[in-house]
KENU-486465 format. One line per field, with one value per residue (C-alpha): residue number from 1; residue in one letter; x, y, z. Coordinates in nm, 2 decimals, padded with zeros to 4 digits. Example, Ala and Ser with C-alpha at 12.3 -4.5 7.8 and 13.67 -1.06 7.14 Angstrom:
! residues 2
num	c(1, 2)
residu	c(a, s)
x	c(01.23, 01.37)
y	c(-00.45, -00.11)
z	c(00.78, 00.71)
This chain:
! residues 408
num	c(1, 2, 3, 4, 5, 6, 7, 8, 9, 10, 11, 12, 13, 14, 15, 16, 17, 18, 19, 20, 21, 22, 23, 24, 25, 26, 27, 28, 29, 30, 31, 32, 33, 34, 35, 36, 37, 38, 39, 40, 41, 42, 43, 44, 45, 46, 47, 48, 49, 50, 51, 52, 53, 54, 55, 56, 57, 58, 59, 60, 61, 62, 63, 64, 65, 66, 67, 68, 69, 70, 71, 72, 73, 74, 75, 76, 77, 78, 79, 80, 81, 82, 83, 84, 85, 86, 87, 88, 89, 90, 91, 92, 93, 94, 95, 96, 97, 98, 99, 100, 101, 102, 103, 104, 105, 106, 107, 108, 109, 110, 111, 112, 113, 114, 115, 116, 117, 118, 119, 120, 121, 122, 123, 124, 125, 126, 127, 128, 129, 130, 131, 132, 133, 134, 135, 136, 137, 138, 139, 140, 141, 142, 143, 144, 145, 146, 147, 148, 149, 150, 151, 152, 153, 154, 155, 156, 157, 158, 159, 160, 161, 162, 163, 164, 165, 166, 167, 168, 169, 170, 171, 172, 173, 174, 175, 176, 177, 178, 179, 180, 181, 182, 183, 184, 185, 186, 187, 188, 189, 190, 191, 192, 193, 194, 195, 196, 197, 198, 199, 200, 201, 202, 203, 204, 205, 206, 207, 208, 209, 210, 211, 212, 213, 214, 215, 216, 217, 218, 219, 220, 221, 222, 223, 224, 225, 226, 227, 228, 229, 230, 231, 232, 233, 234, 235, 236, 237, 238, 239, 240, 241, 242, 243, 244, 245, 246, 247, 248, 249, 250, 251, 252, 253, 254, 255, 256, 257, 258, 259, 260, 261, 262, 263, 264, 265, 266, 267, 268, 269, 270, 271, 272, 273, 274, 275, 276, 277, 278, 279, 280, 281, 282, 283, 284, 285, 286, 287, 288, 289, 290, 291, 292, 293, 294, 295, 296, 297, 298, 299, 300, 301, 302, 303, 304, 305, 306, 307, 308, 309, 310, 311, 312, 313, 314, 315, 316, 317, 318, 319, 320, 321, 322, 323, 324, 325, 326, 327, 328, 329, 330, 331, 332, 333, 334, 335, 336, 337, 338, 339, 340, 341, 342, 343, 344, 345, 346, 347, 348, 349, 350, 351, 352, 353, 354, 355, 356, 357, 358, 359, 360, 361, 362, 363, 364, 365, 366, 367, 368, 369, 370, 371, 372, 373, 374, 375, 376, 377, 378, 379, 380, 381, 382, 383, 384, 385, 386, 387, 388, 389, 390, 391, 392, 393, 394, 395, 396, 397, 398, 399, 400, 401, 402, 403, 404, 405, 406, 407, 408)
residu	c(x, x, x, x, x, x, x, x, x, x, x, x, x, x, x, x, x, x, x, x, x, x, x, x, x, x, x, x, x, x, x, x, x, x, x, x, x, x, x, x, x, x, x, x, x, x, x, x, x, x, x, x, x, x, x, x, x, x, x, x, x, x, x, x, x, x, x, x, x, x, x, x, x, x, x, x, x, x, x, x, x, x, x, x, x, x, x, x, x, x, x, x, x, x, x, x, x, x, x, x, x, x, x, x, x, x, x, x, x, x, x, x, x, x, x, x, x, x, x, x, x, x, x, x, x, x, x, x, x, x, x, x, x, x, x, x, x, x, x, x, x, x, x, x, x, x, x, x, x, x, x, x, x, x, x, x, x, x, x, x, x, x, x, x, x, x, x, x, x, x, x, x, x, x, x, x, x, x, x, x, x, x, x, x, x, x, x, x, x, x, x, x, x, x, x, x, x, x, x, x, x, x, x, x, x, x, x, x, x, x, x, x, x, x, x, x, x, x, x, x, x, x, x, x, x, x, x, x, x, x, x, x, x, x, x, x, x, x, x, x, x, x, x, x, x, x, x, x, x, x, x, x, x, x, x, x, x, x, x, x, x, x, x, x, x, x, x, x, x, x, x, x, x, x, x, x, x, x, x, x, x, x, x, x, x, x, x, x, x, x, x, x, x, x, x, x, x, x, x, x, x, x, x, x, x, x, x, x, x, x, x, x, x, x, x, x, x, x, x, x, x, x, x, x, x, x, x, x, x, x, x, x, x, x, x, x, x, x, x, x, x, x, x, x, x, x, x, x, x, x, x, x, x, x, x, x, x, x, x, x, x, x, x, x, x, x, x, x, x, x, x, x, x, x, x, x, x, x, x, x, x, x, x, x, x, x, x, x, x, x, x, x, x, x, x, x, x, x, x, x, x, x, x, x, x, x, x, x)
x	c(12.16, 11.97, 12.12, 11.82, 12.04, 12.00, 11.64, 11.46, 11.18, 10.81, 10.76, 10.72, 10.38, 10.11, 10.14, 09.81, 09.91, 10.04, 09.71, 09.53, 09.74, 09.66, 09.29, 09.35, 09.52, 09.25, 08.96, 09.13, 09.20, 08.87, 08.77, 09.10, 08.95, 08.60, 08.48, 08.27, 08.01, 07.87, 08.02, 07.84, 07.91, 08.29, 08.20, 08.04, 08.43, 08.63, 08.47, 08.52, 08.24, 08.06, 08.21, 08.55, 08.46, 08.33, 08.58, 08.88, 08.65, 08.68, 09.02, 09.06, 08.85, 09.03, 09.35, 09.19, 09.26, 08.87, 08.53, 08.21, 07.94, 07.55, 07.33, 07.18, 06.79, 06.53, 06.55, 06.40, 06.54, 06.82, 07.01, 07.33, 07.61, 07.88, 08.24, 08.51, 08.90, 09.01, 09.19, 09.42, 09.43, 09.77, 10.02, 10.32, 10.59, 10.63, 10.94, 10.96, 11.34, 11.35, 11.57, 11.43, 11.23, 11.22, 10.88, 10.79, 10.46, 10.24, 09.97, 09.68, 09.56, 09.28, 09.59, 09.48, 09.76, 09.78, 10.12, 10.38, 10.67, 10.87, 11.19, 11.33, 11.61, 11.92, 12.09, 12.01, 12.28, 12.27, 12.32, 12.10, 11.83, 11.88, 11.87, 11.59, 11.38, 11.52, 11.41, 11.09, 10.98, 11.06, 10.83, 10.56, 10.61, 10.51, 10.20, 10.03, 10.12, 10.19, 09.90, 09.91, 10.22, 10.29, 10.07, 10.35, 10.44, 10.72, 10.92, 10.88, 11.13, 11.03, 11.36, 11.56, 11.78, 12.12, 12.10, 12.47, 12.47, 12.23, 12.55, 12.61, 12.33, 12.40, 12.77, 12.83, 12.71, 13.00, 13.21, 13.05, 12.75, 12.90, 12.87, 12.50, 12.72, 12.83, 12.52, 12.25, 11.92, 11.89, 12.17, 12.09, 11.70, 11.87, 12.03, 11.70, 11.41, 11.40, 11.08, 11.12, 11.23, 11.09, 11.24, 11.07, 11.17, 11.02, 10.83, 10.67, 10.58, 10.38, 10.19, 10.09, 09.97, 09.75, 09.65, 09.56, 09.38, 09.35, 09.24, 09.41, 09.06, 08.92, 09.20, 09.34, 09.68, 09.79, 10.13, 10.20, 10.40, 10.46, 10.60, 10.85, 11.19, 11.26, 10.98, 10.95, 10.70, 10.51, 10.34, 10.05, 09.96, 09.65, 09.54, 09.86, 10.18, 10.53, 10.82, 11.02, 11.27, 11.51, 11.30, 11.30, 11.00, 10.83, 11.16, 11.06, 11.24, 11.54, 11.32, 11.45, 11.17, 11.23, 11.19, 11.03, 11.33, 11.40, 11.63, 11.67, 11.67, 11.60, 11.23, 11.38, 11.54, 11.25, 10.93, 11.04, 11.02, 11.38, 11.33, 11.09, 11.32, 11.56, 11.42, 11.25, 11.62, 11.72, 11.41, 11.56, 11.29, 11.35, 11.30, 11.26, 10.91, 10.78, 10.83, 10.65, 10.36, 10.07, 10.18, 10.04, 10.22, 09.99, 10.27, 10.50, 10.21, 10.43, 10.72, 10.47, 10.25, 10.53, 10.67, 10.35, 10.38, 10.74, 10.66, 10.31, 10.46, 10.77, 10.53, 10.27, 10.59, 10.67, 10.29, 10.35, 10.67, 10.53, 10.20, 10.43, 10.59, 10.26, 09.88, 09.81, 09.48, 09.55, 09.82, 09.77, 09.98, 10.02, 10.30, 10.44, 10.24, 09.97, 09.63, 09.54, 09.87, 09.84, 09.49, 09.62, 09.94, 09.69, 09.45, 09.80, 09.93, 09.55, 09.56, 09.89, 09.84, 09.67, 09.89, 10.16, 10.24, 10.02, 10.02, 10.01, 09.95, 09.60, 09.58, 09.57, 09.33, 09.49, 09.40, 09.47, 09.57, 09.42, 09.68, 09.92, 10.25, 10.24, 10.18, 10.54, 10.51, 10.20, 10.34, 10.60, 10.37, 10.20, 10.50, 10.49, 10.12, 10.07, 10.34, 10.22, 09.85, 09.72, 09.75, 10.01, 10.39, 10.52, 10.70, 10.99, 11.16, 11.52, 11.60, 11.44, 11.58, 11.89, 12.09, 12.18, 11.80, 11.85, 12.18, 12.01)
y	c(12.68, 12.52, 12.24, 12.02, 11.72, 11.91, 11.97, 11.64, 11.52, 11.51, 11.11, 10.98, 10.97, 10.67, 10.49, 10.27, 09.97, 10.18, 10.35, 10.00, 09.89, 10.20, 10.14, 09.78, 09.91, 10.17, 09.90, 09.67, 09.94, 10.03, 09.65, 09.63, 09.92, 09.93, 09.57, 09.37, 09.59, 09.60, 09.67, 10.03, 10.09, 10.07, 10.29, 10.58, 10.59, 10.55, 10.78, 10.51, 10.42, 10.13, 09.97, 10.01, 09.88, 09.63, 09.56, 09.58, 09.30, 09.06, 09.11, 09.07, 08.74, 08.57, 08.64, 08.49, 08.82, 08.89, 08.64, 08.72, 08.64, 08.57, 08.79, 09.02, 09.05, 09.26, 09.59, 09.76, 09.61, 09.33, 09.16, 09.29, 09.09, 09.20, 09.16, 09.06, 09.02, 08.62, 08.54, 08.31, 08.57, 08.65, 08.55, 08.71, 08.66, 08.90, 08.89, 09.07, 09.08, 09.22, 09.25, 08.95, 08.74, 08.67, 08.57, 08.47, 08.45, 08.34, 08.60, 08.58, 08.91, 09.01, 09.01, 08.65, 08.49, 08.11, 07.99, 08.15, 08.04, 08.25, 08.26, 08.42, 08.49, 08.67, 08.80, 08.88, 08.73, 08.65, 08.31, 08.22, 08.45, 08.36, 07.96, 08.03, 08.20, 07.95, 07.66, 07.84, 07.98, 07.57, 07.41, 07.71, 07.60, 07.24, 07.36, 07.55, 07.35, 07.39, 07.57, 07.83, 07.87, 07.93, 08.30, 08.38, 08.74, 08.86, 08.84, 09.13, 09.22, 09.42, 09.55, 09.84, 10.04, 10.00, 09.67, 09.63, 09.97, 09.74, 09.66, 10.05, 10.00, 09.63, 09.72, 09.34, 09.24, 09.02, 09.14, 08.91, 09.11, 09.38, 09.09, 09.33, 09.55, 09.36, 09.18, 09.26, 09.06, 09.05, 08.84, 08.61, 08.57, 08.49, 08.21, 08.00, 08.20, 08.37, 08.57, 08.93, 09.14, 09.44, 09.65, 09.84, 10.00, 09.78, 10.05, 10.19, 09.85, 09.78, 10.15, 09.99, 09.74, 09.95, 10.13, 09.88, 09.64, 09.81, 10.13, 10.35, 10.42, 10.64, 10.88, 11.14, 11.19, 11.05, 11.00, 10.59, 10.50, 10.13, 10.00, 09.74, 09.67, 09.98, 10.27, 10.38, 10.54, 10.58, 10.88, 10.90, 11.16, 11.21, 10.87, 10.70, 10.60, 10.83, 10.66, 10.96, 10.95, 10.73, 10.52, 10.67, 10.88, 10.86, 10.76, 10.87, 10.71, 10.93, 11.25, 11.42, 11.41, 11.49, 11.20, 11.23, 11.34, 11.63, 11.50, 11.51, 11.20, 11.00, 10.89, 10.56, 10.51, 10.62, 10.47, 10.10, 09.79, 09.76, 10.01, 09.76, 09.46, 09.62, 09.70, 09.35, 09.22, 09.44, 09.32, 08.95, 08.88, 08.75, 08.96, 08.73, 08.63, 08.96, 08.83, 08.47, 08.38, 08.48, 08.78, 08.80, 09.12, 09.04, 08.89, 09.24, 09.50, 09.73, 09.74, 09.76, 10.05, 10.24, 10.16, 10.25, 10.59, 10.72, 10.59, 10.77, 11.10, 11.04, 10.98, 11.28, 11.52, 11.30, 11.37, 11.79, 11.71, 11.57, 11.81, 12.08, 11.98, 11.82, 11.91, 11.54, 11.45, 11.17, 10.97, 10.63, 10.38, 10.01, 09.80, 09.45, 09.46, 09.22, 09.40, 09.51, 09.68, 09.88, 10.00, 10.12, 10.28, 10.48, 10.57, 10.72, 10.96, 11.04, 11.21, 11.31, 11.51, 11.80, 11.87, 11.97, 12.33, 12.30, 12.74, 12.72, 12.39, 12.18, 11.87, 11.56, 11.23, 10.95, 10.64, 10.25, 10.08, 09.70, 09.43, 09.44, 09.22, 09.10, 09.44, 09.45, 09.11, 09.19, 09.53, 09.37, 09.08, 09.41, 09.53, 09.24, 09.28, 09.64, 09.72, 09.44, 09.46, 09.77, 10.18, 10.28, 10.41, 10.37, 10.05, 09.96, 09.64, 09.63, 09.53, 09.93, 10.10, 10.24, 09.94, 10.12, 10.03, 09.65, 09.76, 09.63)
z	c(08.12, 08.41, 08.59, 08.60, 08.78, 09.10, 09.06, 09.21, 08.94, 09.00, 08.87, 08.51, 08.30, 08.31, 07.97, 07.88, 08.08, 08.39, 08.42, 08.38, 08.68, 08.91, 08.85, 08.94, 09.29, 09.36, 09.32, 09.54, 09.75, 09.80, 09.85, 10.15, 10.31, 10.28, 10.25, 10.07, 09.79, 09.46, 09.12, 09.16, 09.51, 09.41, 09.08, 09.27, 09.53, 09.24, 08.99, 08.75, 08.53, 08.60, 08.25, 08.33, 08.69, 08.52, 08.29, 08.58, 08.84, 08.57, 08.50, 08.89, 08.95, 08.66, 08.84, 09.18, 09.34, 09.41, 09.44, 09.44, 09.74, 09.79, 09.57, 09.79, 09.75, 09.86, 09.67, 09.41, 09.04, 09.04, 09.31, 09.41, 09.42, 09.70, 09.54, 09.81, 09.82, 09.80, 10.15, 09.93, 09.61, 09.76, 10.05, 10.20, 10.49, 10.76, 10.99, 11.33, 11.50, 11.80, 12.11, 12.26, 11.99, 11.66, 11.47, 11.10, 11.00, 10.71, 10.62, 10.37, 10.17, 10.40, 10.72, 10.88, 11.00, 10.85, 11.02, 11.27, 11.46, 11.74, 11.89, 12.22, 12.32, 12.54, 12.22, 11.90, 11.67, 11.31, 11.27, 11.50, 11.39, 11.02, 11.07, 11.27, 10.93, 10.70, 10.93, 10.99, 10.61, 10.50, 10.77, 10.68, 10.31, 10.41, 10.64, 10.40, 10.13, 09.77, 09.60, 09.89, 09.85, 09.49, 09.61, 09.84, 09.71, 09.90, 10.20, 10.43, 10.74, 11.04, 11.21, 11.40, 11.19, 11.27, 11.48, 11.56, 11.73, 12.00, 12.27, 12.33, 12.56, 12.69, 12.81, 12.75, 12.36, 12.25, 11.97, 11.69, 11.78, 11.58, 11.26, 11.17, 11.04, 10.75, 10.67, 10.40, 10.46, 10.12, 10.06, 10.40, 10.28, 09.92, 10.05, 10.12, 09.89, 09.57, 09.69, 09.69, 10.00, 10.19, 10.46, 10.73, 11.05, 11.34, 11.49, 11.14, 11.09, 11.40, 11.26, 10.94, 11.11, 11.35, 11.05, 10.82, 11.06, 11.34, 11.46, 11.18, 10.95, 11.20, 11.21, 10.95, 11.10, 11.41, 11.60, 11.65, 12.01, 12.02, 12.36, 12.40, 12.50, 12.34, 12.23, 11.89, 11.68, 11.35, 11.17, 11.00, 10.73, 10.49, 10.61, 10.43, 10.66, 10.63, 10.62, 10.53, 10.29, 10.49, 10.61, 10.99, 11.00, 11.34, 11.55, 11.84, 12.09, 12.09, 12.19, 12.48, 12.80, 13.15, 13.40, 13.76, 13.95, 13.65, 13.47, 13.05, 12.91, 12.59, 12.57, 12.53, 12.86, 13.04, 12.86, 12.76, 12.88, 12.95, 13.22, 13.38, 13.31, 13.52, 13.83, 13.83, 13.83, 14.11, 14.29, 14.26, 14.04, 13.64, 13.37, 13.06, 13.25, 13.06, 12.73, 12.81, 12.62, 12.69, 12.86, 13.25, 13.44, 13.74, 13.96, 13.99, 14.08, 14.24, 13.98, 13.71, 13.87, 13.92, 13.51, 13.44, 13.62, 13.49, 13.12, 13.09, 13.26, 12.96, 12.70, 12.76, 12.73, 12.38, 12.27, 12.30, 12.13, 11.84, 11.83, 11.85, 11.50, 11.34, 11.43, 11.47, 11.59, 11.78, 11.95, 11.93, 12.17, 12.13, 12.24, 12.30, 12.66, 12.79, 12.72, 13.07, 13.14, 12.75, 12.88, 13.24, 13.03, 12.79, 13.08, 13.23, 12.98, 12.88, 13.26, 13.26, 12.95, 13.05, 13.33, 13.02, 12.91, 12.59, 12.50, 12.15, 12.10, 12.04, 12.24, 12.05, 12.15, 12.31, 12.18, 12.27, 11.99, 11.94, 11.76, 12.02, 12.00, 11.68, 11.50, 11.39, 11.18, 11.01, 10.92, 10.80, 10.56, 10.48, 10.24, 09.98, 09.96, 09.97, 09.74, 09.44, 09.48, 09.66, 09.64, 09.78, 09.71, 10.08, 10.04, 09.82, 09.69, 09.79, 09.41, 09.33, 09.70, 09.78, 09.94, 10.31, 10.38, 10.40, 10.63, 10.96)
């Protein structure tokens, strides 16, 4: 007899109302992507007939999700009226923690950002960072008030996997540092909210974001680099982010690159901005002046040409990495960086490229991505919404996935 445990299963059947609730997501889906259009418009790119179109927009404006606009006259036969997402149809939280800041911001269904509050700081330790989110989500509650916020859907977190692990690279985190380990952020987010909670990896989350509002439609597959204290990376596939089945899909900060002077090193201790935060302290100079808001570079021109330099000769050997396992189109780079120096960093690796031993491979484009510094938050607001309302299987609840996701 077969042993049908070990086999992995394919998924489960639609029953009536399951099916009714994918063609809910796929017109939605359409609307998220695509825009504003008519009833038959969203008939012809679902292959739905216009009654069951029908049918599902009603169901969809009853529930405030969509709304309709201006009639739009002119043509041959009746005026077509453009159906549209509601902004306030539904709202989520998204949470970045990082090595140096913490942000929490209020996001509507079409990705505006209605309310946000940041904090910096030298080390990231959990009590400060979870006072910080329960002082933050009650003051957000207030601004937007209670109608908007009885459509808050879920509360998303944007964070690097195994944050207690952080110090190894410090050489002086103090010991309750190593507290991570033992925390859940269900649990912490439990203590102040009963809204749902979403886990992502920092870095994939700064790629939904660049794929969902930024740049992302007008690629098929793509590689994701997002530069900031510490480089990681997202992967695109079939238009739809990969996670993996871990969770860590597209970590690429740990891929081995040689650096100017020849020597092997991890992709993260040659292309992130902890690199540049260190020679600006040996030059006397102080490094949390990177991270102030808005971000202006222009007073350290020769540390940052020269960060510039070693990261895009790093990061042009990471693209041939990553080509050489996936036939991505593009690469697309983004990062915690002040526009100007994000454009001079892309301009870099796009000539430093073909200077790489690419026999056998295809050379990808590379791409400047456009959100910038606050990609990781909206990725993370993305899960609630994307998860509840639109088509998609890449994020999970942590009441449905396995618990060592929320672990950091």
């Amino acid at each position: 007899m077969n042993d049908y445990t070990a086999v992995r299963p394919l998924g489960h059947g639609a029953n009536q109302k399951g099916l009714r609730n994918h063609n809910e997501r796929l017109v939605l889906s359409q609307l998220q992507r695509h825009g504003a259009m008519p009833g038959s418009d969203l008939a012809r790119l679902t292959g739905l007939s216009a009654q069951t179109v029908s049918v599902i927009l009603r169901k969809l404006k009853n529930d405030g999700l969509t709304q309709q606009g201006k009639p739009v006259r002119g043509k041959v036969g009746k005026p077509s009226v453009p159906i549209t997402l509601n902004p306030m149809g539904a709202l989520s939280i998204g949470c970045k923690l990082g090595r140096r800041s913490c942000d929490l911001i209020v996001m509507d269904m079409c990705g505006a950002t209605l309310f946000k509050r940041s904090l910096t700081y030298e080390i990231a330790l959990p009590q400060t960072i979870f006072e910080f989110l329960a002082t933050s989500y009650a003051d957000a509650l207030v601004e937007i008030g209670p109608k908007a916020a009885a459509q808050l859907c879920g509360f998303g977190i944007a964070a690097p996997f195994e944050i207690w692990k952080w110090g190894a690279s410090n050489g002086n985190t103090p010991e309750d540092f190593l507290s991570w380990k033992d925390l859940t952020f269900h649990e912490e987010i439990a203590r102040f909210t009963d809204l749902p909670v979403f886990m992502l990896n920092d870095a994939t989350s700064a790629c939904w974001a660049e794929h969902v509002y930024g740049r992302g439609r007008e690629f098929h597959d793509y590689a994701y680099f997002f530069v900031s204290t510490f480089i990681g990376g997202g992967i695109v596939l079939n238009q739809s982010v990969y996670e993996g089945n871990r969770g860590n899909a597209g970590a690429f900060g740990p891929l081995r690159v040689g650096d100017r002077a020849g020597r092997t090193k991890q992709l993260l201790d040659v292309a992130s901005v902890h690199v540049l935060e260190s020679a600006l302290s040996k030059a006397g100079h102080d490094p949390r002046d990177l991270w102030k808001q808005p971000q202006d570079w222009s007073a350290y021109p020769a540390e940052v040409e020269d960060w510039i330099d070693g990261s895009a000769h790093a990061i042009a050997q990471a693209c041939m990495s990553v080509c050489a396992v996936i036939d991505f189109e593009a690469v697309v780079i983004d990062g915690a960086l002040p526009p100007d120096v994000r454009h001079r960093l892309v301009a870099a690796v796009t000539a430093k490229l073909p200077a790489e031993d690419s026999r056998g491979l295809l050379l990808p484009a590379i791409e400047e991505g456009v959100i910038g510094g606050e990609a990781r938050a909206l990725g993370a607001a993305c899960g609630p919404i994307f998860s509840q309302y639109f088509f998609t299987t890449q994020f999970a609840s942590l009441e449905q996935a396995p618990a060592e996701r929320d672990r950091g």
